[in-house]
PQR file of N, CA, C, O and H, with PARSE charges and radii, in Angstrom:
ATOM      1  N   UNK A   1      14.834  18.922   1.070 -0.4000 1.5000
ATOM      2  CA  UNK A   1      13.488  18.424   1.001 -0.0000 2.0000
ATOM      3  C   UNK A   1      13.066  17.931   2.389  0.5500 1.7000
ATOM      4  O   UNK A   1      13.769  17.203   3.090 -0.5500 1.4000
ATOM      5  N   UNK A   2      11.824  18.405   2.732 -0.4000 1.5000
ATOM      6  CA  UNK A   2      11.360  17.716   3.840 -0.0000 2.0000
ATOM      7  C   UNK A   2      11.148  16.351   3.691  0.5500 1.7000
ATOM      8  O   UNK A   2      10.762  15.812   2.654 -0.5500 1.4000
ATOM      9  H   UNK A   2      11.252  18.997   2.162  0.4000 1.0000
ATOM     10  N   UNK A   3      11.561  15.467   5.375 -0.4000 1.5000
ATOM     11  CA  UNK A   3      11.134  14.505   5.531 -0.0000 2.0000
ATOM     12  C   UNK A   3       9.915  14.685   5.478  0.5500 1.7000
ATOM     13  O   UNK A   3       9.460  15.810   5.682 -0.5500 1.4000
ATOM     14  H   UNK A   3      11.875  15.905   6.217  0.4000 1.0000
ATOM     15  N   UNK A   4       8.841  13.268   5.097 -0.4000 1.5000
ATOM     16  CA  UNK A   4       7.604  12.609   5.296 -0.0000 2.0000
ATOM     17  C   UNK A   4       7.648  12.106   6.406  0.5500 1.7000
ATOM     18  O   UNK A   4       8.633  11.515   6.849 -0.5500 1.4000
ATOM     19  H   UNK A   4       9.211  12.354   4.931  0.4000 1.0000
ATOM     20  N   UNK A   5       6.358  12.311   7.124 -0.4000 1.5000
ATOM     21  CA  UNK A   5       5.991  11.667   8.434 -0.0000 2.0000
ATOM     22  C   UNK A   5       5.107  10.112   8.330  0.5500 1.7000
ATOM     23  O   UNK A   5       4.051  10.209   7.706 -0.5500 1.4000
ATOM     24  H   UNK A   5       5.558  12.791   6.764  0.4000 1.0000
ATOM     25  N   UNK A   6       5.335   9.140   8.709 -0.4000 1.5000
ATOM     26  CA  UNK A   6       4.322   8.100   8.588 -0.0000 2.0000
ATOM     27  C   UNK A   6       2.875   8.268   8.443  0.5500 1.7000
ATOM     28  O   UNK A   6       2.341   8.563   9.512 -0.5500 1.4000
ATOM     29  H   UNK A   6       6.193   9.061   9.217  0.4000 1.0000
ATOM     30  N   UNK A   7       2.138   8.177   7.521 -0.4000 1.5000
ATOM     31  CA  UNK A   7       0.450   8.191   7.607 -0.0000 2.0000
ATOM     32  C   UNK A   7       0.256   7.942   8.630  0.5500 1.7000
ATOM     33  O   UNK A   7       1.387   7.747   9.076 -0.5500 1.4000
ATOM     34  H   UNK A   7       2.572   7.938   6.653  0.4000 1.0000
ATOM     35  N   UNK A   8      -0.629   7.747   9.639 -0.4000 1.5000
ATOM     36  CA  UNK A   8      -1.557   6.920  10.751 -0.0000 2.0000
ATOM     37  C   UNK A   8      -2.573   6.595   9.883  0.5500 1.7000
ATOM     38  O   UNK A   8      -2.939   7.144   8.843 -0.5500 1.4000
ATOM     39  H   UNK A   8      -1.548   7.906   9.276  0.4000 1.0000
ATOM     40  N   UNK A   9      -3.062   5.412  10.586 -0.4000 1.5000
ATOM     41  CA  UNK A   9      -4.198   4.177   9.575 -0.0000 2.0000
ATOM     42  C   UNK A   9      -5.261   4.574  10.346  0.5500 1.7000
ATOM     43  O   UNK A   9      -5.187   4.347  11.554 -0.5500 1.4000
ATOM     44  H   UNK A   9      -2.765   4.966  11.431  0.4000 1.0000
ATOM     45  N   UNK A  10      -5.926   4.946  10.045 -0.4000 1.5000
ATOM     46  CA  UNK A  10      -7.306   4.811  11.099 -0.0000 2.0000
ATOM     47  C   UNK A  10      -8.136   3.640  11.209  0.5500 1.7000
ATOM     48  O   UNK A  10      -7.769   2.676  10.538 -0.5500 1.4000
ATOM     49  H   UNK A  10      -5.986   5.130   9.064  0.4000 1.0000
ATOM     50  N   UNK A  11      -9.166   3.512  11.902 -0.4000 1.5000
ATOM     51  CA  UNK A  11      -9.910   2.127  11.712 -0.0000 2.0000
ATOM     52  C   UNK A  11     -10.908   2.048  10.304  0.5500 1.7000
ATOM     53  O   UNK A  11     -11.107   1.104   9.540 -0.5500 1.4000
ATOM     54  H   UNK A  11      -9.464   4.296  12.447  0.4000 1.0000
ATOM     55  N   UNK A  12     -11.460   3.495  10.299 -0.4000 1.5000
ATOM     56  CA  UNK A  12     -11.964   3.595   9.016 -0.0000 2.0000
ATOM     57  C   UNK A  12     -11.515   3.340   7.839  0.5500 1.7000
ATOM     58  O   UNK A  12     -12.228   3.253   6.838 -0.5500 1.4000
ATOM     59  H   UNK A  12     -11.298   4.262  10.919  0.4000 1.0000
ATOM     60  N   UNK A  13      -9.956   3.162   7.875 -0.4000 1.5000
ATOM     61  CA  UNK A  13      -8.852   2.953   6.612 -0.0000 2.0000
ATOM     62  C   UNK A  13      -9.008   1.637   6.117  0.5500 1.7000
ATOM     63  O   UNK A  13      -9.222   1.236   4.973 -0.5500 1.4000
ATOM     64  H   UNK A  13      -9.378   3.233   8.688  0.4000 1.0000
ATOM     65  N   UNK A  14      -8.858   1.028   7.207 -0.4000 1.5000
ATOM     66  CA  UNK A  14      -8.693  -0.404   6.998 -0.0000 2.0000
ATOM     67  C   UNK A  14      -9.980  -1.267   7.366  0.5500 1.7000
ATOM     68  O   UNK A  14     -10.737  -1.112   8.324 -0.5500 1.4000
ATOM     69  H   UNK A  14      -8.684   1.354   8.137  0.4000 1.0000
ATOM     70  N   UNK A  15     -10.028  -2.271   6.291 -0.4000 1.5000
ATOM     71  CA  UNK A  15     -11.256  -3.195   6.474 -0.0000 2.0000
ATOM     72  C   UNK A  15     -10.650  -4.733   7.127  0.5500 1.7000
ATOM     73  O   UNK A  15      -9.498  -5.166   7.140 -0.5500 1.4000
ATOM     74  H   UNK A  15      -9.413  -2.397   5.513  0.4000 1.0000
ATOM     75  N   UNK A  16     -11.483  -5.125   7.466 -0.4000 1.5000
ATOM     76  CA  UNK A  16     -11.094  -7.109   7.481 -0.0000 2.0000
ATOM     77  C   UNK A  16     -11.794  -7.872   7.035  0.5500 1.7000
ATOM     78  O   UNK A  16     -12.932  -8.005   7.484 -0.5500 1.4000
ATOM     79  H   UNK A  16     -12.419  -4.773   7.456  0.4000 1.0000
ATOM     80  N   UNK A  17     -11.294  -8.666   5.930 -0.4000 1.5000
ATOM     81  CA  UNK A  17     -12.250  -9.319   5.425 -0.0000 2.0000
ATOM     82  C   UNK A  17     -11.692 -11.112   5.942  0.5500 1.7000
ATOM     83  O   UNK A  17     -10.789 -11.408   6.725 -0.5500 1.4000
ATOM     84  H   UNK A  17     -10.369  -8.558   5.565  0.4000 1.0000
ATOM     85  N   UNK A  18     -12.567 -11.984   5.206 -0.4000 1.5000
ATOM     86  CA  UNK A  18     -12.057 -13.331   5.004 -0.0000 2.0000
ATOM     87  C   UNK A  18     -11.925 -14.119   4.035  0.5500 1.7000
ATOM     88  O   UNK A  18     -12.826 -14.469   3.272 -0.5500 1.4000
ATOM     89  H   UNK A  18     -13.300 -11.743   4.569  0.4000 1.0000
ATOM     90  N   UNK A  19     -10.710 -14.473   4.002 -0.4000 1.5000
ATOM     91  CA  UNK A  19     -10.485 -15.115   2.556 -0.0000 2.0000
ATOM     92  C   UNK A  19      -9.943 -16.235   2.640  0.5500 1.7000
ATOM     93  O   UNK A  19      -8.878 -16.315   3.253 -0.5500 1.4000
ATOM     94  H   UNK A  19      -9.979 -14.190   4.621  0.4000 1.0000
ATOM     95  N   UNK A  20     -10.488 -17.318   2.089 -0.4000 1.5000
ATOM     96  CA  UNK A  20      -9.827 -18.748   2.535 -0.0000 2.0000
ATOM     97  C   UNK A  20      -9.359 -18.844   3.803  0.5500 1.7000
ATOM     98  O   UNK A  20      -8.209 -19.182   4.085 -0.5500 1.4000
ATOM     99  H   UNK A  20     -11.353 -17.253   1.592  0.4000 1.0000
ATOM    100  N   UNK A  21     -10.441 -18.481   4.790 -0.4000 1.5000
ATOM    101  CA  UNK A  21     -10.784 -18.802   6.326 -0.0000 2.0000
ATOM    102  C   UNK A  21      -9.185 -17.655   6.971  0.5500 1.7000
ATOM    103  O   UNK A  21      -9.148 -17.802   8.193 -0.5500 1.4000
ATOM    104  H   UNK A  21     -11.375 -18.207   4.561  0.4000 1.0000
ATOM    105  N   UNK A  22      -8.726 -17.272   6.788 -0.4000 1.5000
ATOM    106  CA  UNK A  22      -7.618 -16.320   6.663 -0.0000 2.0000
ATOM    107  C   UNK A  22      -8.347 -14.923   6.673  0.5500 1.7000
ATOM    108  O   UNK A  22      -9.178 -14.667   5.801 -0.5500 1.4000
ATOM    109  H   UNK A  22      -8.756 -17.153   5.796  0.4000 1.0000
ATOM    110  N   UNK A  23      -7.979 -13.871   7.830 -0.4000 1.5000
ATOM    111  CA  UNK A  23      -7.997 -12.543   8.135 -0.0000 2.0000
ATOM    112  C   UNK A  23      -7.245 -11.505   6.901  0.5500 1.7000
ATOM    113  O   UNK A  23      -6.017 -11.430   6.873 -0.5500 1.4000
ATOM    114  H   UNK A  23      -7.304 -14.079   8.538  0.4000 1.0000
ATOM    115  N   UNK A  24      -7.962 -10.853   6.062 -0.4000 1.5000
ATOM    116  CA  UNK A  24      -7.137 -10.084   4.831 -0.0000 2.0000
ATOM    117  C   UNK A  24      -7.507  -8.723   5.405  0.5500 1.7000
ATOM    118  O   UNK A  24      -8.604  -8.514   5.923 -0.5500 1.4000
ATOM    119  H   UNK A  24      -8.960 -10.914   6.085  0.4000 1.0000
ATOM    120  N   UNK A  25      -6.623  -7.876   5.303 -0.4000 1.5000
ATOM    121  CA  UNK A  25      -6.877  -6.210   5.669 -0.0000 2.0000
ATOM    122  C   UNK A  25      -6.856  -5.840   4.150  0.5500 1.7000
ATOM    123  O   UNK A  25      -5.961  -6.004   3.321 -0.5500 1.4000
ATOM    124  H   UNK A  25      -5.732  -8.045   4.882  0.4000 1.0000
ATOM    125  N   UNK A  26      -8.158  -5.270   4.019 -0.4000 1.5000
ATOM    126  CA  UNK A  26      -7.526  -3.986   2.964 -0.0000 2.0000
ATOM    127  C   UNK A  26      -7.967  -2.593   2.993  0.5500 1.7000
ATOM    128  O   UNK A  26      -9.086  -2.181   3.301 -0.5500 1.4000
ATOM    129  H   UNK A  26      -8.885  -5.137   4.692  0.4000 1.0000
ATOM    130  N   UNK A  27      -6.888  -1.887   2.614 -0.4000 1.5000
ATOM    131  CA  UNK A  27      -6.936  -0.097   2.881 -0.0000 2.0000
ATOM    132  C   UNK A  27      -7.869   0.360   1.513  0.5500 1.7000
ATOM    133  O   UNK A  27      -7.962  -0.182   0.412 -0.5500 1.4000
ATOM    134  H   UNK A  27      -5.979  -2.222   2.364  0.4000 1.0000
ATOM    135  N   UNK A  28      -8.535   1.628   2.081 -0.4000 1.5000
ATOM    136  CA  UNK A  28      -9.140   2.531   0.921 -0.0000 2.0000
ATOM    137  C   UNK A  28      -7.759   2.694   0.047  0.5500 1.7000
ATOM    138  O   UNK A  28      -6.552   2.517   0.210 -0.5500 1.4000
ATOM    139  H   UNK A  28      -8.459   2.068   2.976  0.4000 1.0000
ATOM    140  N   UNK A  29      -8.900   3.256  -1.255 -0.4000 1.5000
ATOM    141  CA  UNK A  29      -8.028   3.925  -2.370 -0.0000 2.0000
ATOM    142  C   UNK A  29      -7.172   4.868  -2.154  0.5500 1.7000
ATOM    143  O   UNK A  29      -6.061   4.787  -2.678 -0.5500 1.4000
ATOM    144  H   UNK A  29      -9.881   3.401  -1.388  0.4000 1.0000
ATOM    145  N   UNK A  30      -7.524   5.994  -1.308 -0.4000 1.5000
ATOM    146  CA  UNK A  30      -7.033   6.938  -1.225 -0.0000 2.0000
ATOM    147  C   UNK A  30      -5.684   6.510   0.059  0.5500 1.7000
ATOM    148  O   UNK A  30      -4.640   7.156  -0.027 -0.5500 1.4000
ATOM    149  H   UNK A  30      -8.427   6.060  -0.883  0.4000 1.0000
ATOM    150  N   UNK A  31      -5.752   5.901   0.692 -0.4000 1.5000
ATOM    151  CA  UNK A  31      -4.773   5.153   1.826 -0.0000 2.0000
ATOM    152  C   UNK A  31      -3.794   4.096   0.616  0.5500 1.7000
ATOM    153  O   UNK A  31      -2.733   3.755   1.140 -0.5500 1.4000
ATOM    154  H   UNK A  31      -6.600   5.376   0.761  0.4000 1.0000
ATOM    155  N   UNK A  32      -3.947   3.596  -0.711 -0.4000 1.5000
ATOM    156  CA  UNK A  32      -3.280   3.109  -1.520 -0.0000 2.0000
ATOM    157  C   UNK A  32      -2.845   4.060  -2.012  0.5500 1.7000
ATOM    158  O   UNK A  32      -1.641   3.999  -1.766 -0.5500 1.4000
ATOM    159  H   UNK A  32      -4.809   3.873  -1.136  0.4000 1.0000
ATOM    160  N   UNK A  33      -3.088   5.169  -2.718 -0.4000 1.5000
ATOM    161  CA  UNK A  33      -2.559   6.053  -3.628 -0.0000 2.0000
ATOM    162  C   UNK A  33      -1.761   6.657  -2.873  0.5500 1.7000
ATOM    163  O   UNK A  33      -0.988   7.297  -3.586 -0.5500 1.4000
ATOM    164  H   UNK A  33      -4.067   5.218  -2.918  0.4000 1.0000
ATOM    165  N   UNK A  34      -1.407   6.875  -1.191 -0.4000 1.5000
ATOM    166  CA  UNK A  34      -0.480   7.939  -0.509 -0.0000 2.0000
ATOM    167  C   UNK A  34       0.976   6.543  -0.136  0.5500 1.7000
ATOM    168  O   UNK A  34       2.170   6.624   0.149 -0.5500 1.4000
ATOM    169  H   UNK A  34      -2.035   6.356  -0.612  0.4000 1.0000
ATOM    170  N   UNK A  35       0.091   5.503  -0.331 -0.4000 1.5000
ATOM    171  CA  UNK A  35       1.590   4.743  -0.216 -0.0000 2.0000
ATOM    172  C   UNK A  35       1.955   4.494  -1.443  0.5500 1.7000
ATOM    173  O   UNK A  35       3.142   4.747  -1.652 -0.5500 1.4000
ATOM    174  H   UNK A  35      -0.880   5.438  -0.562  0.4000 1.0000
ATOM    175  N   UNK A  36       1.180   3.963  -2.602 -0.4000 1.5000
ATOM    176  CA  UNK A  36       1.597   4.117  -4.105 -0.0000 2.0000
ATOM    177  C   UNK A  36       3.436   5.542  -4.360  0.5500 1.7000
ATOM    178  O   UNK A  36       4.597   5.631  -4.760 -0.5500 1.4000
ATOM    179  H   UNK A  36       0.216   3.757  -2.431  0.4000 1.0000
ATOM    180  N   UNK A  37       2.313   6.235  -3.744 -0.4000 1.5000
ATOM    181  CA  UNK A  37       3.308   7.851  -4.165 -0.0000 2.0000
ATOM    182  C   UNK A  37       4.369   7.661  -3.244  0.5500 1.7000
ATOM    183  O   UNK A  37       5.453   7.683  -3.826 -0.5500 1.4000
ATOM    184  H   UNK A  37       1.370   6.163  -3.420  0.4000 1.0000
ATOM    185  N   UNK A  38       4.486   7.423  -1.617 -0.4000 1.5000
ATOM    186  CA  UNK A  38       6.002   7.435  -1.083 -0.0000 2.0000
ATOM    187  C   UNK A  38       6.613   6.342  -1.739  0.5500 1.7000
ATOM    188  O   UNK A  38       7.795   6.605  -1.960 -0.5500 1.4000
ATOM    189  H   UNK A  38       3.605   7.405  -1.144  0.4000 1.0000
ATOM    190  N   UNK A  39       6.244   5.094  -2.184 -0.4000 1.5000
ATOM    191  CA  UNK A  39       7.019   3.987  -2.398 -0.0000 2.0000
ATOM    192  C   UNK A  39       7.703   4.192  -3.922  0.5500 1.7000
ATOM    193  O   UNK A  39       8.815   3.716  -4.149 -0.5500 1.4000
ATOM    194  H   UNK A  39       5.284   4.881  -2.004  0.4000 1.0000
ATOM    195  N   UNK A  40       6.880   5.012  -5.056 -0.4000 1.5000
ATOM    196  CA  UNK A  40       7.478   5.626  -5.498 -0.0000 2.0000
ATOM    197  C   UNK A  40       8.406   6.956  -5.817  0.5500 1.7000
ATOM    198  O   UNK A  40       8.860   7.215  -6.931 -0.5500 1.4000
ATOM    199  H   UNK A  40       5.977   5.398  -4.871  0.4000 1.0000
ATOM    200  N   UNK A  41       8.543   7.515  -4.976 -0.4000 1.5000
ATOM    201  CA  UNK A  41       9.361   8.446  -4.745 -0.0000 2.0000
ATOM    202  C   UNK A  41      10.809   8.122  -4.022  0.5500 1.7000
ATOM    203  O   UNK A  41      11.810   8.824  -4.168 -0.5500 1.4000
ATOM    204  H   UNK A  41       8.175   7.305  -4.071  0.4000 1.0000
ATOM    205  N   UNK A  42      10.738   6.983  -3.253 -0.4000 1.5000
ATOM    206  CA  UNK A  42      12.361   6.279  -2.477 -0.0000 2.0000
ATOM    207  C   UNK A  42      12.302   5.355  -3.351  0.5500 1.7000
ATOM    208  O   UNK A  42      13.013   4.503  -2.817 -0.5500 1.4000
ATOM    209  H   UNK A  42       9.925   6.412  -3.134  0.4000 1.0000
ATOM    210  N   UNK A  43      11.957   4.915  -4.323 -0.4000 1.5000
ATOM    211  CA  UNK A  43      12.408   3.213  -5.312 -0.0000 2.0000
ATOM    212  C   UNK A  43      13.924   3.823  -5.791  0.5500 1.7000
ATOM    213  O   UNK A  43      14.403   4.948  -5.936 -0.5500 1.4000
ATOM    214  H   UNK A  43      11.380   5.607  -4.757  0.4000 1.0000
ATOM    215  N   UNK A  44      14.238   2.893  -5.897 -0.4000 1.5000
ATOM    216  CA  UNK A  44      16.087   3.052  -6.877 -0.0000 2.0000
ATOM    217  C   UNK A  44      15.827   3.171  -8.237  0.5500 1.7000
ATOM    218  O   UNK A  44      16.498   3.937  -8.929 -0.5500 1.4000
ATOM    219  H   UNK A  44      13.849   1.980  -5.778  0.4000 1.0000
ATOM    220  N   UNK A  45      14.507   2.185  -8.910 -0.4000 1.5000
ATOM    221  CA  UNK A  45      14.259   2.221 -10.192 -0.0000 2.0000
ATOM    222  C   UNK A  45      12.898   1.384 -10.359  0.5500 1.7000
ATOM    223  O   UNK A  45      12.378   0.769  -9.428 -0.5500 1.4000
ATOM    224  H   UNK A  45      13.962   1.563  -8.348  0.4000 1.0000
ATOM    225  N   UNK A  46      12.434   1.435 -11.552 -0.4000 1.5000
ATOM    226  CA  UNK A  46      10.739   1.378 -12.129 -0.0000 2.0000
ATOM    227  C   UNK A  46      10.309  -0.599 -11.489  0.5500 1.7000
ATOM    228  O   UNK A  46       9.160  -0.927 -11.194 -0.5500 1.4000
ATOM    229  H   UNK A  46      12.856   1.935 -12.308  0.4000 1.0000
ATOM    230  N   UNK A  47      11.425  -1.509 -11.426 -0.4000 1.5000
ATOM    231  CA  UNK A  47      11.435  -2.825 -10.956 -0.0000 2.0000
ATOM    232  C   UNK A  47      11.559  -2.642  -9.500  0.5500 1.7000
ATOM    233  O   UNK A  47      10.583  -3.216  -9.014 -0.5500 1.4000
ATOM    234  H   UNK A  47      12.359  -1.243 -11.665  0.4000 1.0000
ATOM    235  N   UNK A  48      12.311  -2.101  -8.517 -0.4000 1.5000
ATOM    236  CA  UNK A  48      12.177  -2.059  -7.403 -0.0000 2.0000
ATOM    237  C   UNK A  48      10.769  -1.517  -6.599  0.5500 1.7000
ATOM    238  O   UNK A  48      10.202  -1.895  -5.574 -0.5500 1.4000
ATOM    239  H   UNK A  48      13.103  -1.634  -8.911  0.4000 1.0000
ATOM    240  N   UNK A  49      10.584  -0.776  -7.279 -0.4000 1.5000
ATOM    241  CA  UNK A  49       9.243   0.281  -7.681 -0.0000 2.0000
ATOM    242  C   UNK A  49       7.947  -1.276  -7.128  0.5500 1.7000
ATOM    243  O   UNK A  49       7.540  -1.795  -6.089 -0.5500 1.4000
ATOM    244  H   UNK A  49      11.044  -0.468  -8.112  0.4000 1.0000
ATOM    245  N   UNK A  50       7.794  -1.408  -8.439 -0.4000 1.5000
ATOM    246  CA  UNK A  50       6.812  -2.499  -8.634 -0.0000 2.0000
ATOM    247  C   UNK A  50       6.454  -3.801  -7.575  0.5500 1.7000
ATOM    248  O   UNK A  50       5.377  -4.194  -7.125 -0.5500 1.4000
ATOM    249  H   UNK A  50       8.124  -0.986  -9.283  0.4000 1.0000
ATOM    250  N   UNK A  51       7.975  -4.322  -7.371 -0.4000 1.5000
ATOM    251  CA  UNK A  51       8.336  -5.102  -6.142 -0.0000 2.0000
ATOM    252  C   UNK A  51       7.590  -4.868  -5.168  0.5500 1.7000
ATOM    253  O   UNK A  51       6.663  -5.555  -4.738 -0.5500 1.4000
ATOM    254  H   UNK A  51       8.849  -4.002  -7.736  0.4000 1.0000
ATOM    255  N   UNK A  52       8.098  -3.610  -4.699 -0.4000 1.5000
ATOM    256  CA  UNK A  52       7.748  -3.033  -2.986 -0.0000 2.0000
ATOM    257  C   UNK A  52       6.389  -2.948  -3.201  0.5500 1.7000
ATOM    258  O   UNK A  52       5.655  -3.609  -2.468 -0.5500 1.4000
ATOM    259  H   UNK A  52       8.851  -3.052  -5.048  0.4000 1.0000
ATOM    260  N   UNK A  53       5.801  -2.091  -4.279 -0.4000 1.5000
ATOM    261  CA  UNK A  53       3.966  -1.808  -4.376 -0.0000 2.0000
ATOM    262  C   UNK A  53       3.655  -3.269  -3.945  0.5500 1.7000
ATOM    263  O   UNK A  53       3.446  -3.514  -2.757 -0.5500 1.4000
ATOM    264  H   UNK A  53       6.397  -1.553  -4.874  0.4000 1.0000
ATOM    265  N   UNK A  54       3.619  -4.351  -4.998 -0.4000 1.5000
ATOM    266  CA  UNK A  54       3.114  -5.705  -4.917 -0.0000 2.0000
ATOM    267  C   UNK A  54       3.020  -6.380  -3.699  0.5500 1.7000
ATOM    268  O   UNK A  54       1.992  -7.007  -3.442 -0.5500 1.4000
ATOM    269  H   UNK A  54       3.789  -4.152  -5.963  0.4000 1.0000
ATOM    270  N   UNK A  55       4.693  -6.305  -2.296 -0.4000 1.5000
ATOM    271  CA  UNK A  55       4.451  -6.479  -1.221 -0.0000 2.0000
ATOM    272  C   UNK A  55       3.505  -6.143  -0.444  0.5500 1.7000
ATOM    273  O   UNK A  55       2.909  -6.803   0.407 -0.5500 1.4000
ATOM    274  H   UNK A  55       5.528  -5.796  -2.505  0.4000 1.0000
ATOM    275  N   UNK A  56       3.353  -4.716  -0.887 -0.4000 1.5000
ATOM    276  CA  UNK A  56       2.381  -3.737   0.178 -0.0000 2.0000
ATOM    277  C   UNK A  56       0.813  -4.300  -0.077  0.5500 1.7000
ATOM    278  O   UNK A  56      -0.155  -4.115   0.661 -0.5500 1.4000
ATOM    279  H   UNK A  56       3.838  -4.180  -1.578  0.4000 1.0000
ATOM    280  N   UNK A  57       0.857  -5.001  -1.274 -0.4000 1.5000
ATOM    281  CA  UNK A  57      -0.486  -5.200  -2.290 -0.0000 2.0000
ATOM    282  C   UNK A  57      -1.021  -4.315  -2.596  0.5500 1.7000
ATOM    283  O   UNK A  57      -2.244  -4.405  -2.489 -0.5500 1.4000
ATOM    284  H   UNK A  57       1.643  -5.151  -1.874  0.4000 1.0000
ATOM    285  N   UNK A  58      -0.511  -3.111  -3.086 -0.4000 1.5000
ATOM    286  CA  UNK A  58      -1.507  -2.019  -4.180 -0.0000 2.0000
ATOM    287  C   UNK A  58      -0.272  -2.035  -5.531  0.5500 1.7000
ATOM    288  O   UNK A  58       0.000  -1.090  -6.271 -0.5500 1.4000
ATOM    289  H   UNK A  58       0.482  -3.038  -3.173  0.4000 1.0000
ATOM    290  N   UNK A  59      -0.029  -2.598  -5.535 -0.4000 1.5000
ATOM    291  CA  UNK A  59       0.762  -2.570  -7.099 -0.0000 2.0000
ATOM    292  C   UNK A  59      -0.268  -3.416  -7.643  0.5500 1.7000
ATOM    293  O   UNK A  59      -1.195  -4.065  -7.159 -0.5500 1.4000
ATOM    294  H   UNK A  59      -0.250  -3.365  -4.933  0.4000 1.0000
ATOM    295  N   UNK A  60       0.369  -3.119  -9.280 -0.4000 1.5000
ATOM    296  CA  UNK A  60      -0.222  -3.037 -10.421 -0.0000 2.0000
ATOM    297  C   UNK A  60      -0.426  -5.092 -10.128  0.5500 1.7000
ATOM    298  O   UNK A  60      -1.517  -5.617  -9.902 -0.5500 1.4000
ATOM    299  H   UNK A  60       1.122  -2.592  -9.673  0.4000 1.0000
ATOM    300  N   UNK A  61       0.299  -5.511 -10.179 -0.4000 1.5000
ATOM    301  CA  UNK A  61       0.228  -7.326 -10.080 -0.0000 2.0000
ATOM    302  C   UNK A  61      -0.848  -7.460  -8.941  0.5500 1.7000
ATOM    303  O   UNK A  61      -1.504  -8.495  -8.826 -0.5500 1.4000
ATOM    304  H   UNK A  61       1.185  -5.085 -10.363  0.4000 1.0000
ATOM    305  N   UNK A  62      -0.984  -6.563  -8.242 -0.4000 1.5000
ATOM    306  CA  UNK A  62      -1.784  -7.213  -6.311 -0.0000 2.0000
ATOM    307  C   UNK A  62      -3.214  -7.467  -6.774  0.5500 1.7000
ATOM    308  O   UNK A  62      -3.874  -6.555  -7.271 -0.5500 1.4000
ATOM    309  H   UNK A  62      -0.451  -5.722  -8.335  0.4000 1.0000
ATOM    310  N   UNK A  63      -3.639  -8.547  -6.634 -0.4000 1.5000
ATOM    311  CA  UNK A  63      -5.552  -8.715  -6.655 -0.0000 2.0000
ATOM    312  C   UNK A  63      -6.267  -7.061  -6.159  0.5500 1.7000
ATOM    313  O   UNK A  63      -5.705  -6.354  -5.324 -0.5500 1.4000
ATOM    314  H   UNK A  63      -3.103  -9.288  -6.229  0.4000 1.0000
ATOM    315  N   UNK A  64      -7.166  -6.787  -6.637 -0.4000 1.5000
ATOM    316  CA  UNK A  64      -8.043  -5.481  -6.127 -0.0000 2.0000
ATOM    317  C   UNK A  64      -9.026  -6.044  -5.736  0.5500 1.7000
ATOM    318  O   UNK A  64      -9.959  -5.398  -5.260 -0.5500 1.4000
ATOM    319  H   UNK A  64      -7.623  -7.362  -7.316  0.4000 1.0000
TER
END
C-alpha cells in the first residue's frame, strides 16, 4: 500500500476565530473529513480512533 503524503493547509483551510479572548483555528469540512479518514485508517481500534479525532477536534465529542 502506498504511503500518504501530509495534506498542506492552505490559508483558505483554516479560519481564526476568538473564543474566550483565546485564538481558535478551525479547518473546513472537507479538511476534517481527510483527517477524520487517515486517523481512521492507522487507529489500533474504534477507542483509540475516537481519542485521536477529539484531540485533533473533529471527532464525534469536539464542539462544531
Amino acid at each position: 500500500m502506498a504511503q500518504m503524503q501530509p495534506a498542506e493547509v492552505t490559508a483558505r483551510e483554516v479560519n481564526t476565530d476568538q473564543e474566550d479572548g483565546e485564538e481558535v483555528e478551525t479547518v473546513t469540512q472537507e479538511t476534517a473529513r481527510k483527517a477524520q479518514r487517515v486517523v481512521a485508517a492507522h487507529s489500533a481500534d474504534t477507542a483509540e480512533c475516537i481519542m485521536l479525532l477529539d484531540m485533533l477536534g473533529v471527532g464525534p465529542h469536539s464542539a462544531s
